[in-house]
MIGURO-830107 format. One line per field, with one value per residue (C-alpha): x, y, z; residue in three letters; residue number from 1. Coordinates in nm, 4 decimals. Example, Ala and Ser with C-alpha at 12.3 -4.5 7.8 and 13.67 -1.06 7.14 Angstrom:
c1	1.2300:1.3670
c2	-0.4500:-0.1060
c3	0.7800:0.7140
r	ALA:SER
k	1:2
//
This chain:
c1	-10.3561:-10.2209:-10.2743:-10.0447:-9.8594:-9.6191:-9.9436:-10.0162:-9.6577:-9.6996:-10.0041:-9.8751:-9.5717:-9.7913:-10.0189:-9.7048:-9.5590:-9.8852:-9.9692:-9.5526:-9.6394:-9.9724:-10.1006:-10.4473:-10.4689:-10.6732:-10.8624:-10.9916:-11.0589:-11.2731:-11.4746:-11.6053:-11.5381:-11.5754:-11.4131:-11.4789:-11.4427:-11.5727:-11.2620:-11.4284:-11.1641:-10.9876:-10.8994:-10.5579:-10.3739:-10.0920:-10.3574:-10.4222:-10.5949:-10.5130:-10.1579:-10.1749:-10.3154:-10.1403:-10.4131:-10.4963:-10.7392:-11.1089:-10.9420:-11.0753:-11.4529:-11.3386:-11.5313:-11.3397:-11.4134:-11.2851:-11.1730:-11.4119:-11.7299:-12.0241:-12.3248:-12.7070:-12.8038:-12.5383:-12.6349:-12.3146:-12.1700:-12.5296:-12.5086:-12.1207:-12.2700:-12.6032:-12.4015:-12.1321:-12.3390:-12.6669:-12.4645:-12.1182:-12.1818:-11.9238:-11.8369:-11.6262:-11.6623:-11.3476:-11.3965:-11.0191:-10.9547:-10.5538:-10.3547:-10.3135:-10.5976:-10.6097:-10.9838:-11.0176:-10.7738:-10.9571:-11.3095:-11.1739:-11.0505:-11.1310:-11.1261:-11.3352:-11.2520:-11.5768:-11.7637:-11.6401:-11.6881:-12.0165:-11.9070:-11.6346:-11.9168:-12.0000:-11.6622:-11.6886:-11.9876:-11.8083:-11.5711:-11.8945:-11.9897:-11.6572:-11.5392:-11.5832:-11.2797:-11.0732:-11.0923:-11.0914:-10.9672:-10.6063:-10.4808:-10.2540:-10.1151:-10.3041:-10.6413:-10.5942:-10.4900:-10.7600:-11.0039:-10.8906:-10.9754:-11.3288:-11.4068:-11.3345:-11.5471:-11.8602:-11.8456:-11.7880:-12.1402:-12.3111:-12.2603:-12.3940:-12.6798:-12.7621:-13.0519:-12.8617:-12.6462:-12.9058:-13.1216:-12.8362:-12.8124:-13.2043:-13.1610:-12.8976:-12.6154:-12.2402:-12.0895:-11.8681:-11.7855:-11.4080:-11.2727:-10.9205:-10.6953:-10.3498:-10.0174:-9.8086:-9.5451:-9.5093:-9.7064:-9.9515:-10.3016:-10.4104:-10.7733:-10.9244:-11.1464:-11.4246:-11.5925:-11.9492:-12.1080:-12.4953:-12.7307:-12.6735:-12.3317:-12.3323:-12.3848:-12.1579:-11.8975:-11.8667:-11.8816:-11.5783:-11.4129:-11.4342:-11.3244:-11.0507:-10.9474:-11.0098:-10.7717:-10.5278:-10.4839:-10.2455:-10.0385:-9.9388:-9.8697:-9.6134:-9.6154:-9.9460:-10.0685:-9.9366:-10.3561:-10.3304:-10.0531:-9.9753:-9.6650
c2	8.8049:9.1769:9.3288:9.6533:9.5745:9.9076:10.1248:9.9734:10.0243:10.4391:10.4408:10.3515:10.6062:10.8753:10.8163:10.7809:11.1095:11.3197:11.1712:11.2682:11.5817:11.6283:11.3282:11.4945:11.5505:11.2164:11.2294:11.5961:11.4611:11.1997:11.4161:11.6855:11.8348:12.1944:12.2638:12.6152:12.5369:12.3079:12.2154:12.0755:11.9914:11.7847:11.3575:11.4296:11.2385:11.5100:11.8024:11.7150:11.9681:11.9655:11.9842:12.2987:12.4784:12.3477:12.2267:11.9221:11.6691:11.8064:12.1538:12.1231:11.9087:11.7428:11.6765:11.5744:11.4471:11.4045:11.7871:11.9536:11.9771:12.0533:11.9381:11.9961:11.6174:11.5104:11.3786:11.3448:11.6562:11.8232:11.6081:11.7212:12.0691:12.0555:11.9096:12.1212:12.4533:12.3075:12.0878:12.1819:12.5482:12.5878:12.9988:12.9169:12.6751:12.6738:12.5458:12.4726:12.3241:12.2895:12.3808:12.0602:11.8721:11.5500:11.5463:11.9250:11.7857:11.4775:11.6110:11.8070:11.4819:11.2986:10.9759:10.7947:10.7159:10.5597:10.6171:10.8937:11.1365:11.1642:11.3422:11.5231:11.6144:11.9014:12.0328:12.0447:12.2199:12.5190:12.4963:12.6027:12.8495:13.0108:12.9316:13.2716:13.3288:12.9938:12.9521:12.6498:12.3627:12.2394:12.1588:12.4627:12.5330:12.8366:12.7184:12.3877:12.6810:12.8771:12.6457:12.5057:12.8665:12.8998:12.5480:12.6621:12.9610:12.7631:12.5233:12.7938:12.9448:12.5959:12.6475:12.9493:12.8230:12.5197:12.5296:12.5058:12.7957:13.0342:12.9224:13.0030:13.3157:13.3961:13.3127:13.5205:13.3039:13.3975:13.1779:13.2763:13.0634:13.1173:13.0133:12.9462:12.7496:12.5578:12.5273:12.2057:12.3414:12.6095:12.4652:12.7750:12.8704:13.1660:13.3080:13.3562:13.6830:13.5032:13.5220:13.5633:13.6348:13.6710:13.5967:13.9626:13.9230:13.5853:13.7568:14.0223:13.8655:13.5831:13.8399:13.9788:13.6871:13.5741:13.9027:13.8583:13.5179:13.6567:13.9204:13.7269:13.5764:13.4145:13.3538:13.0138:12.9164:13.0521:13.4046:13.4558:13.7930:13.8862:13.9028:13.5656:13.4656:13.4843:13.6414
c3	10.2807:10.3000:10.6627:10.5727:10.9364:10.8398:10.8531:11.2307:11.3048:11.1896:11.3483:11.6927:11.6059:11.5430:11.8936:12.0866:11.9663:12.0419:12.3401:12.4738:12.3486:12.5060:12.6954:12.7684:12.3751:12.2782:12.6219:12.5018:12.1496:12.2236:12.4536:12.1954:11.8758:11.8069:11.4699:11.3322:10.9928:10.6963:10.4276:10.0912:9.8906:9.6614:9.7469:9.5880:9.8430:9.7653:9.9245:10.3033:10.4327:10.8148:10.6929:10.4721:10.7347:11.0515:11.2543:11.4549:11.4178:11.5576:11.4446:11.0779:10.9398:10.6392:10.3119:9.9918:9.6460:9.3141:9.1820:9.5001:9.3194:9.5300:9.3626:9.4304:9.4028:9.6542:9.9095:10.0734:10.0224:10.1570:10.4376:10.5923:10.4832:10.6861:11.0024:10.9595:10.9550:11.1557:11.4496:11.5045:11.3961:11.1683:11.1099:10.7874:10.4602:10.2986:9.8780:9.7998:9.4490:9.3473:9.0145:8.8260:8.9281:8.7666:8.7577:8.5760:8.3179:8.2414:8.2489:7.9282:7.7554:7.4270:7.5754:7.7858:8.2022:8.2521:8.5344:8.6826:8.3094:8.4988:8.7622:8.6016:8.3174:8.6511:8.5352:8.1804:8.2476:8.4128:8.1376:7.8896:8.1316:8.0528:7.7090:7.5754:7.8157:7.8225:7.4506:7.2238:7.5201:7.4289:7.7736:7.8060:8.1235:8.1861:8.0299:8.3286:8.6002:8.5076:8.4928:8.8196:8.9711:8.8104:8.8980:9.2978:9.2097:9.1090:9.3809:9.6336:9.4333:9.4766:9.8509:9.8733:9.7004:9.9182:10.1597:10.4462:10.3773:10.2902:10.5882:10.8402:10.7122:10.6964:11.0576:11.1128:11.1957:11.1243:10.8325:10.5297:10.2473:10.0733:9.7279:9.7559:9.5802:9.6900:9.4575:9.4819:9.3421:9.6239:9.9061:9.9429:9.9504:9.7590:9.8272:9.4599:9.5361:9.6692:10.0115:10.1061:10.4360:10.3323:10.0023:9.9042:9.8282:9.6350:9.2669:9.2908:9.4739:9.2153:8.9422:9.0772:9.1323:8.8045:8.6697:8.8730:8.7192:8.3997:8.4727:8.4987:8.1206:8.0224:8.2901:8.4785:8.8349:9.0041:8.7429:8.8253:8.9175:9.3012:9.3653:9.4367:9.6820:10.0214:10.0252
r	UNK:UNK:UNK:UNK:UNK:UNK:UNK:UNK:UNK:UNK:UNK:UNK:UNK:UNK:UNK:UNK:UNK:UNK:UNK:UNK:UNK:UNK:UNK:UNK:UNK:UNK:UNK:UNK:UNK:UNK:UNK:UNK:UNK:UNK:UNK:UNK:UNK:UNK:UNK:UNK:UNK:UNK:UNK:UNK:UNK:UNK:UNK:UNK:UNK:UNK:UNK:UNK:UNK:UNK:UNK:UNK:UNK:UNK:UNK:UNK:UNK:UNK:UNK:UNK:UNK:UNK:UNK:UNK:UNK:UNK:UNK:UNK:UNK:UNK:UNK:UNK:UNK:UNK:UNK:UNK:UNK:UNK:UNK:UNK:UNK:UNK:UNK:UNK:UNK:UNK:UNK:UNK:UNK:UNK:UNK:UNK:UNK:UNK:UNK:UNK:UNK:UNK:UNK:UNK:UNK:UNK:UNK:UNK:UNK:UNK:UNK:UNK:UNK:UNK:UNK:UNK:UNK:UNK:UNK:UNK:UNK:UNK:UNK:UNK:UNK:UNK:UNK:UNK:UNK:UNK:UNK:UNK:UNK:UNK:UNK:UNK:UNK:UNK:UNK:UNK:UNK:UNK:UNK:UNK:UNK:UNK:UNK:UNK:UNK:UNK:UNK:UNK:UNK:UNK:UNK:UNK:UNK:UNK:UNK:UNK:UNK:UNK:UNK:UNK:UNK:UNK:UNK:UNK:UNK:UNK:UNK:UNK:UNK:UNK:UNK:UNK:UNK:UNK:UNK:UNK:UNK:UNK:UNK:UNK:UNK:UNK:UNK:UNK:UNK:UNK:UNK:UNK:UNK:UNK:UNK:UNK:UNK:UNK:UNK:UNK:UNK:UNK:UNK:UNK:UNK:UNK:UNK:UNK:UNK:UNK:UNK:UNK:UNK:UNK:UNK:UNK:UNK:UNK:UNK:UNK:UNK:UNK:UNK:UNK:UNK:UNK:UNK:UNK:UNK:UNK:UNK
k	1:2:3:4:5:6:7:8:9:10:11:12:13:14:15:16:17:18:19:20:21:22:23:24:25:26:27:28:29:30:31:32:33:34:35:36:37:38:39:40:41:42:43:44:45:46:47:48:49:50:51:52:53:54:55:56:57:58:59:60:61:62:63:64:65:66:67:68:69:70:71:72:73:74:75:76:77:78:79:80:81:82:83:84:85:86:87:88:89:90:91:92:93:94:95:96:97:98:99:100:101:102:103:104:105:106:107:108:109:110:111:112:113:114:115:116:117:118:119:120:121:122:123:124:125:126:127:128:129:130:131:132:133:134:135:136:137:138:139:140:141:142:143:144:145:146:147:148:149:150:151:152:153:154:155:156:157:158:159:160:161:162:163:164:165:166:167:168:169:170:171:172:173:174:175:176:177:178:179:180:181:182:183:184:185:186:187:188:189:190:191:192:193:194:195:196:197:198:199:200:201:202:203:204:205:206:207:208:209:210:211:212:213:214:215:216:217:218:219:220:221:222:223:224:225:226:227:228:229:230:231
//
């Protein structure tokens, strides 16, 4: 039977060389964590999110899926949210979908994947919202980038639109939700235009966004417009 020994032996690597570097470090963890902000994201094993954005563990709440989609019957997804905003008082949800992802291709294919065209069927979906823009679908590298960006859009929308969110902000607390959206080719996040603070700004803000994206055309990553990166 396969016990995947050379994980254990990273594993113990990894401990050793944060506890040289700061042997208070998993004393500290255990004790409390205070993370200020909420990552949904992709379960591309190629985007991990503490890595992108240099944190350590108990720095960064964690929820990914398949392609980031934050749906209203989730239970799961509603569940990181409400502890996230409710519990460990999160100020920030970052939405951060990635060019090329698998899942945004595949939710616009002919062929079946079985069960997860259900949950990529949320994508497809965002796809109609915006086919007056994207065009007939023939997988062209813009249409996938740019469907990649409005996906992050709508899901950062969905959040907005949750009970939890709204109710923090009825109540006055401080939280902003972000679209952004990483490159693997490059290794950087680009914020897509979108970031709300309170119910007021939801509709316009995503109007802009997707203008934004729109703007953009026919372009594909790493020509796309200089809106968009963090250089």
């Amino acid at each position: 039977m396969k016990k995947l020994s050379g994980l254990f032996e990273k594993n113990r690597g990894w401990s050793e060389k944060i506890h040289q570097a700061n042997p208070e470090f998993f004393a500290t963890l255990a004790a409390q964590q205070a993370p200020e902000y909420l990552w949904i994201g992709c379960a591309d094993s190629r985007v991990p999110a503490n890595e992108i954005v240099d944190l350590m563990p108990g720095e960064l709440f964690v929820h990914r899926n398949v392609s980031n989609l934050v749906v209203h019957s989730d239970m799961n997804c509603l569940s990181v949210i409400q502890y996230a905003v409710d519990v460990l008082k999160v100020k920030d949800i970052m939405v951060v979908g990635h060019y090329g992802c698998g899942g945004v291709v595949a939710s616009m294919e002919d062929e079946r994947h079985g069960l997860i065209d259900n949950w990529l069927s949320h994508i497809r979906d965002v796809y109609y919202n915006h086919r007056k823009f994207l065009g007939q679908w023939e997988a062209k590298p813009y249409q996938v980038d740019r469907l990649c960006e409005l996906n992050v859009v709508e899901q950062a929308l969905n959040v907005c639109n949750t009970t939890t969110v709204t109710d923090a902000w009825a109540r006055g607390q401080e939280l902003n939700v972000h679209g952004w959206i990483y490159g693997l080719g490059d290794g950087l996040l680009r914020d897509l235009g979108f970031t709300v603070s309170s119910k007021e700004m939801i509709r316009p803000t995503f109007i802009d966004a997707v203008n934004l994206i729109e703007a953009k055309g026919e372009t594909v990553e790493g020509h796309s417009c200089t809106q968009f990166c963090n250089h």
